[in-house]
N, C-alpha and C positions, 0 to 999 in steps of 0.2 A: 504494500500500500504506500503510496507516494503521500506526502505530508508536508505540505508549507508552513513551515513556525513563523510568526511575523511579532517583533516585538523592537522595541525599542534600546534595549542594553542585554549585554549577557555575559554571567559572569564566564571566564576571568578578563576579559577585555575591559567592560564598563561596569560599572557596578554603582548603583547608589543606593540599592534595597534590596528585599529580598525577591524583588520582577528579576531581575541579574541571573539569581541562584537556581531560581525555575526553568528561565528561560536557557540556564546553562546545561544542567541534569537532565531534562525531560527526552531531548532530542537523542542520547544516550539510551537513556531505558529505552524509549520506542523501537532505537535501531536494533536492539538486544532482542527484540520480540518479531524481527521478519520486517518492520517497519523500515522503507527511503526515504527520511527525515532529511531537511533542507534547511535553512533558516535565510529569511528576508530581515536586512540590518541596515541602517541608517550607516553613511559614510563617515562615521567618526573614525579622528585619528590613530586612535588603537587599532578599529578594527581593519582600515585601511593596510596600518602596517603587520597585521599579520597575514597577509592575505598572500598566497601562494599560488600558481599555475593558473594564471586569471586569464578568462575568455571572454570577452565582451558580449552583449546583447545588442541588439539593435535599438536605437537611439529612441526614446521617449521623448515627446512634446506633452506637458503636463495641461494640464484644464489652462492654468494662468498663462500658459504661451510659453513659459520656459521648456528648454530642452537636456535635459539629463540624459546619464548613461549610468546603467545596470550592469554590476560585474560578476561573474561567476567565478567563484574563485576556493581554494582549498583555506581553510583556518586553520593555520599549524596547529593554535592553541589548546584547539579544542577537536581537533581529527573529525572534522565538518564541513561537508559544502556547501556555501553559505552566496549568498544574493545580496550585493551590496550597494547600496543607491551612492554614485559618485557624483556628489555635488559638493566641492569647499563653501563654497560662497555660505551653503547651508547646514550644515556640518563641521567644519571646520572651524571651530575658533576658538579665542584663547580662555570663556567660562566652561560651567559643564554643559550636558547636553541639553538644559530645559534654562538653563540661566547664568546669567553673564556676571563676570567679575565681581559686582556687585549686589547681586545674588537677588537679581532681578528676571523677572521672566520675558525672555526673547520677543520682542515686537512680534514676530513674523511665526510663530509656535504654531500659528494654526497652519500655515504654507508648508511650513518643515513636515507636519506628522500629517497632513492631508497627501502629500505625497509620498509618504509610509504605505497608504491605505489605497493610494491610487496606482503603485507600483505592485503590489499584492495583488490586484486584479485582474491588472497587466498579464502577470503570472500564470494567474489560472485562466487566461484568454489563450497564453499559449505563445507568450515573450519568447520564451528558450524554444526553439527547435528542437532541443533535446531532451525536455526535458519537462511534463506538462503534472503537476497535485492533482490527488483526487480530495484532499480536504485541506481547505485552507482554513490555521488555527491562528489568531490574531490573540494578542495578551495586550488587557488595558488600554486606556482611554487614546494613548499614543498611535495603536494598530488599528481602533474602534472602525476607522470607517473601511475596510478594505469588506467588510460585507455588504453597506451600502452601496459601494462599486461594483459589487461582484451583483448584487441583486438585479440592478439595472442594465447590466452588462449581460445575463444572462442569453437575452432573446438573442445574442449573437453566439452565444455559445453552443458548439456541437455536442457535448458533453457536460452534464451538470456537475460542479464543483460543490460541494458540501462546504459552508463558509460556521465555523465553530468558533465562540469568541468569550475569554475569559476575563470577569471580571476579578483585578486582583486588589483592587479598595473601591469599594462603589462613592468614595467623598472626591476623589480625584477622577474628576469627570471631563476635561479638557470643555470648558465652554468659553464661548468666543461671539464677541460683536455679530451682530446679523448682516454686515458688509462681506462679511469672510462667504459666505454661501456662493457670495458671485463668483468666485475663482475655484469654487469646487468642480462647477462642469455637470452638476447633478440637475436632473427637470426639477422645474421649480415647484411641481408637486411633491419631491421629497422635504420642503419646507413646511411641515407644517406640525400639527399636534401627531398624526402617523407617519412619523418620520423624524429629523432630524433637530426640528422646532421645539425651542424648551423655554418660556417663560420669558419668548422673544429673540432669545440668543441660539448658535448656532452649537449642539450638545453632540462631541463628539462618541463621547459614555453612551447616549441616548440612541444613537444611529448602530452601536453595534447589538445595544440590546435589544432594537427594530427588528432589526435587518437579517439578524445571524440564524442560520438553522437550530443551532442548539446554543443557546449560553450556559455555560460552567460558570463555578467560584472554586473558594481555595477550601473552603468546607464544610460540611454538612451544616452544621450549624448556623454559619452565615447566611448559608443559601435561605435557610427561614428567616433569618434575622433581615434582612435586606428588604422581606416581602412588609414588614411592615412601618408602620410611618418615625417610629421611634429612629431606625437605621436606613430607613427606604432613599435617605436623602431627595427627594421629591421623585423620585423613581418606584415606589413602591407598588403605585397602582399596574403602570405599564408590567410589574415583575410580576404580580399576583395575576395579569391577566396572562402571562406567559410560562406559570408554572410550570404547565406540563413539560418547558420545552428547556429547562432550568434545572440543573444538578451540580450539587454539594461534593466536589473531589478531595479530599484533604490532599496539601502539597507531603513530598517528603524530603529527602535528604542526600545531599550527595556523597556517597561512602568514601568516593575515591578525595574526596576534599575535607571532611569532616570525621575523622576518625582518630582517637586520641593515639591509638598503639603507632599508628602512621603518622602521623602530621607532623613535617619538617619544620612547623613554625612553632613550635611549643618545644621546651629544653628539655624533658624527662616525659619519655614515651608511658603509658601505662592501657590499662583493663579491666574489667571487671575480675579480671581473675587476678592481674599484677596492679593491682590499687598502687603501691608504695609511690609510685612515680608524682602521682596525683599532689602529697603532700610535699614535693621538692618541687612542684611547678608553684605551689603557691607558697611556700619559704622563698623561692626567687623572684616572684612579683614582688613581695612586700618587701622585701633586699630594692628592688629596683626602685620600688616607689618610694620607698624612707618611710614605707608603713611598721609599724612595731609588728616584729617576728612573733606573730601567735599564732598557737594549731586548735588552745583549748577553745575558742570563740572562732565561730564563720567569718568566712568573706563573703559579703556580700558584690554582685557582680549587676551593673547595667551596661547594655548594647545596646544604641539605641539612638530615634531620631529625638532632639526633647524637645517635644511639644506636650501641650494639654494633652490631646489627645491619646498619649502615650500614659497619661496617669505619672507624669515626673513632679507635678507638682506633693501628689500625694507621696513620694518619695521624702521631698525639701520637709515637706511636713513631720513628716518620721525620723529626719536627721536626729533630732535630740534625744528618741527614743533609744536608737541605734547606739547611739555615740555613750550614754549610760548604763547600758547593759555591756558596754567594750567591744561590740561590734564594730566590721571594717565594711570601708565602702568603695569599688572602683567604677568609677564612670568614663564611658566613652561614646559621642554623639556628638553634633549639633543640632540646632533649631532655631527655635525663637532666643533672643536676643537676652530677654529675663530672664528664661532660666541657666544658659551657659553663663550670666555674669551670680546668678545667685550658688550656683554650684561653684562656680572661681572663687567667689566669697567664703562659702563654707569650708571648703578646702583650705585656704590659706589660713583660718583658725584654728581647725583641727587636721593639721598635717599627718599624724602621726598615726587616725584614722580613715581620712578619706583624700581618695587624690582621685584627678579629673583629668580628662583630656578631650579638649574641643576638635572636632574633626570627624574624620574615618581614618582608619587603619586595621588593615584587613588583620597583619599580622599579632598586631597588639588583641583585636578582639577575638584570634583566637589563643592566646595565653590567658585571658580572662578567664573562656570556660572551662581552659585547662586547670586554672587556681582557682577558682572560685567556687563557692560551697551554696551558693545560693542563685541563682539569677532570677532579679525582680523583671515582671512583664506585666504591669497593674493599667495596660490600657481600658481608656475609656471603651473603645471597640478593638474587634483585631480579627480580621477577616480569614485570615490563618493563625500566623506567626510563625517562624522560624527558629527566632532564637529559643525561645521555652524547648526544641527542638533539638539544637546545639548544646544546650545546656544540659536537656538528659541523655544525651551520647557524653558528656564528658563529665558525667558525673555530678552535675551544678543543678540542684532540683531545682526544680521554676515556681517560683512563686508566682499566682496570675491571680487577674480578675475573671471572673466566669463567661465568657463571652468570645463567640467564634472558634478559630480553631482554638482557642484556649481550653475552653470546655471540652472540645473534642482530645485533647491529649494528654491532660493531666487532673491525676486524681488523686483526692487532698488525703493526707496521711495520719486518718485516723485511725484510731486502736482494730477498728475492725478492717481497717481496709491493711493496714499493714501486716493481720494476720493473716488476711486471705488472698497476700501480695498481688495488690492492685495498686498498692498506696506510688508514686512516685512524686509527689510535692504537694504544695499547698494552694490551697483556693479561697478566693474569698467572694461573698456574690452582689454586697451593699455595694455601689461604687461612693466607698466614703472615707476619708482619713480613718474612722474608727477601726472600720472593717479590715481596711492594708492594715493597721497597725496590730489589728488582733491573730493577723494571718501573720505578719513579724514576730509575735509572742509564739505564736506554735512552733516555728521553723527551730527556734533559738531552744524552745524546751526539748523537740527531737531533737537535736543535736548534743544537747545535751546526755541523750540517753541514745550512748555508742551503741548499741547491739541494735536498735531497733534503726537507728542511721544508715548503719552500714548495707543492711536488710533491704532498707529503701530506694539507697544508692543503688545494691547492686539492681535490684529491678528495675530501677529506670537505667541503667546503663546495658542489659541483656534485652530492649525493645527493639523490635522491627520496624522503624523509621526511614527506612530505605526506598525506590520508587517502584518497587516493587508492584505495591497496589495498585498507586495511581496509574504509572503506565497501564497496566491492564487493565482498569474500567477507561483509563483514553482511549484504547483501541477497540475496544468494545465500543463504544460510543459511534466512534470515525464508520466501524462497519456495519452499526446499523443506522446511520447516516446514509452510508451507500446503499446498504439495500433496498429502503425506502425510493432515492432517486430512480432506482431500475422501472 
């Protein structure tokens, strides 16, 4: 089965979330399973310069009158043949891929990823000579519209393309001024409430949740969370009228990247079966950080963007709680502007408990879940999540709020869930300061009682996390996608 990925970054080229890590692993498992996985990628400079045995396509004129060229080319990185829109002008430059030095969003964001979505179509129109999808899978609001092109495009198609499109946060919606429609190139009946029309502006989230034969999410739970108004982010109605056509995938993990006994980025290899390593990874974090050498009290571990929405403020809130009982804290993230300076703050008081580091750094956030004995994930929403996921492969229970993939993968470590080992972390379901703080009080008391700890660890560090699953209900999907078009 031939298979178009269409996304916007992948890890290890680009990375700014966990769309990267999905869209890096999945193409992998599929191919593992009979699947000829492909990927459609924006011409950034990473991925430009990985790019190997490149064969050109025949020249594209976009809806706005510009003329790009599409390359075919091998990805060292990732041992993948991948589709790469070469355009500098739109790709190329000196912020990241959605925002500029300034860390402002690109004027022109809608032209950049409308030609993500109009190059995907292309695709499945039958661009390559060599080389034609039977399902084109688009990820997030970036790829959204390659099923509105493929919708419309169809009546020219010989063969029906299956257009499948994954929502991976329904709050990042890509919406844009209603000027933008005009350089789309779409009849102006896709303008409207059945179509691409949202509240006046032009909703690129909305056009693949239209358009798409099947919409996925990142988890069972979200997929109901999303239908209604609480999370629906004004999409709710559209999702509940399209249930049937709407399924809950949890993401997984990629083994070859995330694995304590392997991972070149972490000092002292370990296991469920050889734990010792685990306690030298975090005697040398807190060595590195000028945190006080302690093993009898947790590390506490955040990865993470810091926003509200993340639950970092209920973190700040908990500081004092933390820092009393002699708890440690490591942070790593940006965001909003309050909280990386209120975190700088608190760190520079209590050094010798928490240290901070503004940014990303791939290699640092994995010595985190190598050292760390806890990692908080108290989002307000969390449509998967990943890390809580990182954390129980390296042994770092997750602390969470109950919501999305949270819910779906970690279960709180009570007396009976620990006997009938299920337990792997903590939960909490109030989204309230009380609530995280009373889910802090638990974590610190198991830790406190070794036998029943290590019990815990090791069951969340012996879980199947892998894409195992997922691949297989993607493929499942893709072919009864096809069998319906026959």
């Amino acid at each position: 089965m031939k298979v178009l990925q269409v996304s916007a970054e992948i890890y290890p080229l680009l990375k700014t979330g966990g769309l990267a890590d999905v869209a890096g692993a999945l193409p992998a498992a599929l191919n593992a399973r009979g699947c000829d996985v492909r990927v459609l990628l924006p011409g950034f400079v990473t991925v430009l310069a990985d790019m190997q045995d490149v064969r050109t396509l025949p020249e594209l004129t976009v809806p706005w009158g510009e003329r790009v060229l599409v390359r075919c080319a091998w990805l060292a990185s990732l041992n993948l043949t991948a589709y790469v829109i070469d355009a500098p002008s739109m790709y190329c430059r000196n912020g990241g891929p959605y925002e500029d030095d300034q860390r402002q969003p690109y004027a022109d964001n809608g032209r950049r990823f409308a030609l993500l979505g109009f190059a995907a179509a292309q695709l499945a129109l039958g661009l390559d000579d060599q080389w034609q999808p039977q399902v084109v899978h688009s990820h997030d609001w970036h790829a959204a519209l390659a099923p509105a092109y493929m919708a419309y495009s169809r009546q020219r198609q010989a063969t029906r393309v299956a257009a499948v499109y994954t929502v991976h946060n329904l709050a990042y919606q890509g919406v844009f001024p209603p000027e933008l429609f005009h350089d789309l190139g779409l009849p102006g009946s896709a303008f409207s409430i059945d179509g691409l029309e949202f509240h006046g502006q032009v909703s690129f989230m909305k056009a693949g949740l239209f358009y798409a034969d099947h919409i996925t999410t990142v988890s069972p739970t979200y997929a109901a969370e999303i239908q209604t108004q609480a999370q629906g982010c004004g999409l709710d109605g559209l999702l509940r009228a399209r249930a049937g056509l709407l399924t809950g995938i949890l993401n997984g993990v990629d083994d070859s990247v995330w694995n304590p006994q392997l991972d070149p980025l972490i000092p002292f290899p370990f296991d469920a079966d050889r734990i010792a390593g685990k306690a030298q990874c975090k005697a040398a974090l807190q060595k590195e950080l000028g945190l006080s050498l302690q093993s009898d009290l947790p590390l506490f571990g955040v990865v993470s963007r810091l926003t509200e929405q993340k639950g970092l403020h209920l973190v700040l809130a908990a500081l004092p709680t933390l820092f009393s009982r002699g708890a440690q804290l490591v942070v790593l993230g940006n965001g909003e502007k309050w909280l990386e300076d209120a975190f700088r703050e608190a760190a520079s008081m209590h050094s010798r408990q928490l240290a901070v580091r503004i940014g990303y750094d791939e290699h640092f956030a994995h010595r985190i879940f190598s050292a760390s004995d806890v990692t908080l994930v108290p989002s307000r929403f969390e449509p998967c999540g990943l890390t809580q996921m990182y954390g129980l492969k390296y042994g770092s229970l997750p602390l969470v709020h109950s919501v999305g993939g949270l819910a779906d993968t970690v279960v709180e470590s009570a007396p009976e869930h620990v006997a009938d080992g299920l337990a792997n972390g903590f939960v909490f379901h109030e989204f309230s300061a009380d609530a995280f703080e009373r889910a802090l009080g638990r974590s610190l008391a198991l830790y406190a009682r070794n036998t029943d700890w290590n019990q815990v660890r090791e069951r969340a560090m012996r879980q199947k996390l892998g894409w195992d699953q997922a691949a297989s209900e993607y493929l499942a999907l893709y072919q009864r996608l096809l069998a319906e078009s026959v």
